[in-house]
C-alpha positions, 0 to 999 in steps of 0.5 A, a space after each residue: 486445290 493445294 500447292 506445296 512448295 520448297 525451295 529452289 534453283 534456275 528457271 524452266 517448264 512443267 510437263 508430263 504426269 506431275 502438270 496434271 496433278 492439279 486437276 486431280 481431286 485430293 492431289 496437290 503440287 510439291 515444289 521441292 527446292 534445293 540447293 543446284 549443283 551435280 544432283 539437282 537443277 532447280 525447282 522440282 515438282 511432285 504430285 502429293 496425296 493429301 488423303 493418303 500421304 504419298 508422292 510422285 518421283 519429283 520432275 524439274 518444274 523450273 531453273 534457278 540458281 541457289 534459291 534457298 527459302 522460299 514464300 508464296 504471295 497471299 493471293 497464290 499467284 507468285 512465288 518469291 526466292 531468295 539466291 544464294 549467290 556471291 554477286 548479284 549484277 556485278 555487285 557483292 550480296 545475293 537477290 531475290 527472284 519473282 515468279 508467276 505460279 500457273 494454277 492449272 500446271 504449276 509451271 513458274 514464269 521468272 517474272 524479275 530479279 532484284 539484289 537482296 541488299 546483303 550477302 547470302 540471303 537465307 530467308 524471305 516472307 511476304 508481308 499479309 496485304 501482299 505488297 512487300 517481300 521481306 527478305 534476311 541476308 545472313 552473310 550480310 547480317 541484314 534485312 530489308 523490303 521490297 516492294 511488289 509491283 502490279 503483276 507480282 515484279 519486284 522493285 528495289 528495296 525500299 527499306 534497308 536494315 544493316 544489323 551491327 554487334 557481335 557476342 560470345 563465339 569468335 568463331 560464329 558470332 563475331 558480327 551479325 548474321 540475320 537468318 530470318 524474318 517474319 511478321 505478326 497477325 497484324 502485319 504491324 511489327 517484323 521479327 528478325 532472328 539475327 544468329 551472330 547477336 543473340 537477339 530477335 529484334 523487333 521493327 515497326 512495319 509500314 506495309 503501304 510505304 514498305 519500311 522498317 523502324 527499330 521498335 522500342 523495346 527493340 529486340 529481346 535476348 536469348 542465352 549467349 551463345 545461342 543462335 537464334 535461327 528460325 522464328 513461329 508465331 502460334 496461331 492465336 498470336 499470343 505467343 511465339 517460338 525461335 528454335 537457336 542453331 548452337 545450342 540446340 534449343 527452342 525458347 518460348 515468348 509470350 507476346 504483347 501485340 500491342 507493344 510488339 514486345 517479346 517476354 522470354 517465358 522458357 527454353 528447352 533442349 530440342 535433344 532426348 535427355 542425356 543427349 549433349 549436344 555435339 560439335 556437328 550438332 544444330 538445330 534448323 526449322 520451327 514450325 507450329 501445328 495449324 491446330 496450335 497444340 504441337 511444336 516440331 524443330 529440326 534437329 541436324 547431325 542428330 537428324 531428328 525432327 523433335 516435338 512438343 506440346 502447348 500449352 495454349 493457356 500458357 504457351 509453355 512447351 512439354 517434350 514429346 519425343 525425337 524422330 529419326 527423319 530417315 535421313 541425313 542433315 534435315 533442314 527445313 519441313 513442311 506440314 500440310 494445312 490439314 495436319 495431317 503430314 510432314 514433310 521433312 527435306 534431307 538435304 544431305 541424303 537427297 530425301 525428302 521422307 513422309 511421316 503421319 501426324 497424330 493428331 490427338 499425341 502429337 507424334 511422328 510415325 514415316 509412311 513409308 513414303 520416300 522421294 529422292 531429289 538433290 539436296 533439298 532445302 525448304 518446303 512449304 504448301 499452299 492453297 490455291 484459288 
């Protein structure tokens, strides 16, 4: 059985047709998250056909308040969100939620909620063993671990990293502002691609004991300028790939697992040539193929979904193509674990479209398959037991 998840908001119960999607062979839930306001309330669910790509009108699964990423525990009985909020309990800076997954319906349970430790928390992983939530604080410009309890409740934070510096745009990058967080294969070091520094630092991960230590070499730069956003390891732990907001570009690394080190081997637009970037122009998610022989990147303003080849001798990247997402503002996607399908979020046309994966090129075709939903944000998929 499959779960496909996105990000969300509030807390509330799963009924009707979508409930009984889990029990229907070659189906699989989509959590679809977005941002909560006038046209959405939370987390809402659809049924998706893994063998023919469509999906169900999405049903609110469950509330919460402005959770914008979101991850599943390695044993696909939590779920763990970031909210995006002015204040947590009385205090500045934003929190983190828990939420037990029920396999036969898909409802989730609010289990707990704990503060992120910054403001605007924007991004969140679980870490391989399953016993942290790492999560990125981009107001803040921050990152830090909390531990997971017996029963999948949150505690305080164990490890807090508050990011210092700046570089060239007194507009954007006047101090840090770390927009996500993620993990090697070994579950060894933890990459934290910060936007207002232009760098991916690097941290030594200690899983049992839930902290995080500056490596050595501690981070790697990008082009000035930048805004390195969103990071993806490829499947063969070799290399790895940071899509940058700014300028609207995807930089390659080879990846020495060892050391933790990062070596820059190639930055390439995410834009068709001849295509400059302009002032409503960034760039959002970065994904790789489960089979490691495509990169896809969201482009926002030009609202496109690019692709690229690997090479998965070098890691170097070739251009493929750009495709409309049929839409406006894409933010975060999903591709499904076959490969099969991806599932791109409009976040400001209320979509979320279907599009066809080649697997021998590569490329995007749409489906057809269209879903309105309130301004989606993160979608992800996963296996359940």
């Amino acid at each position: 059985m499959l779960l496909f998840v996105a990000t969300v908001s509030r807390l509330g119960c799963l009924t009707g047709p979508a409930a009984e999607a889990s029990n229907v062979a070659g189906n699989a839930l989509v959590y679809i998250g977005t941002y909560t306001g006038e046209k959405s309330k939370g987390i809402y669910v659809s049924r998706f056909d893994v063998a023919t790509g469509k999906m169900t009108p999405p049903e609110l699964a469950a509330e919460a308040v402005s959770p914008s990423f979101l991850a599943v525990h390695p044993n696909r009985r939590f779920l763990y969100a970031v909210n995006e909020i002015a204040g947590f309990k009385g205090k500045p800076g934003g929190g983190v939620s828990a939420f037990a997954i029920d396999a036969a319906t898909g409802k989730l349970t609010l289990l707990n909620e704990q503060g992120s430790g910054g403001g605007g928390p924007c991004h969140v992983v679980v870490d391989k063993a399953g016993k942290n939530v790492l999560v990125a604080n981009y107001g803040g410009g921050s990152v830090a671990a909390l531990p997971i309890k017996e029963g999948g409740r949150l505690d305080e934070a164990a490890a807090f990293i508050q990011h210092t510096g700046s570089s060239v745009d007194p507009r954007r990058q006047k101090e840090p502002h770390a927009h996500s967080i993620n993990l090697d294969a070994a579950n060894r070091f933890a990459f934290a691609a910060d936007l207002g520094l232009d760098k991916v630092l690097v941290y030594r991960f200690d899983a049992v004991k839930g902290t995080l230590t500056p490596n050595d070499p501690p981070f790697v730069k990008v082009a000035s300028g930048a805004g390195p956003r969103h990071f993806a390891f490829h499947p063969q732990g070799r290399f790895a790939y940071v899509i940058n907001e700014m300028r609207c570009t995807v930089t390659a690394f080879s990846y020495d697992s060892q050391r933790g080190e990062l070596k820059e081997l190639q930055t390439l637009p995410t834009l068709p040539e001849g295509q400059s970037v302009q002032p409503n122009f960034s760039t959002a998610e970065v994904q790789v193929h489960p089979s490691g022989r495509f990169l896809y990147g969201s482009n926002r303003g030009y609202d496109s979904i690019v692709a690229f080849a690997i090479d998965e001798k070098t890691g170097k990247l070739t251009y493929l193509e750009n495709q409309s997402t049929r839409g406006k503002t894409p933010r975060n996607f999903g591709i499904d674990p076959k490969g099969k399908y991806l599932l791109a979020a409009n976040q400001s046309s209320d979509t979320i479209v279907v599009f066809h994966i080649d697997d021998k090129t590569g490329r995007l075709s749409p489906t057809g398959g269209v879903v309105e939903v309130g301004m989606p944000v993160c979608v992800k998929f996963a296996e359940l037991p």
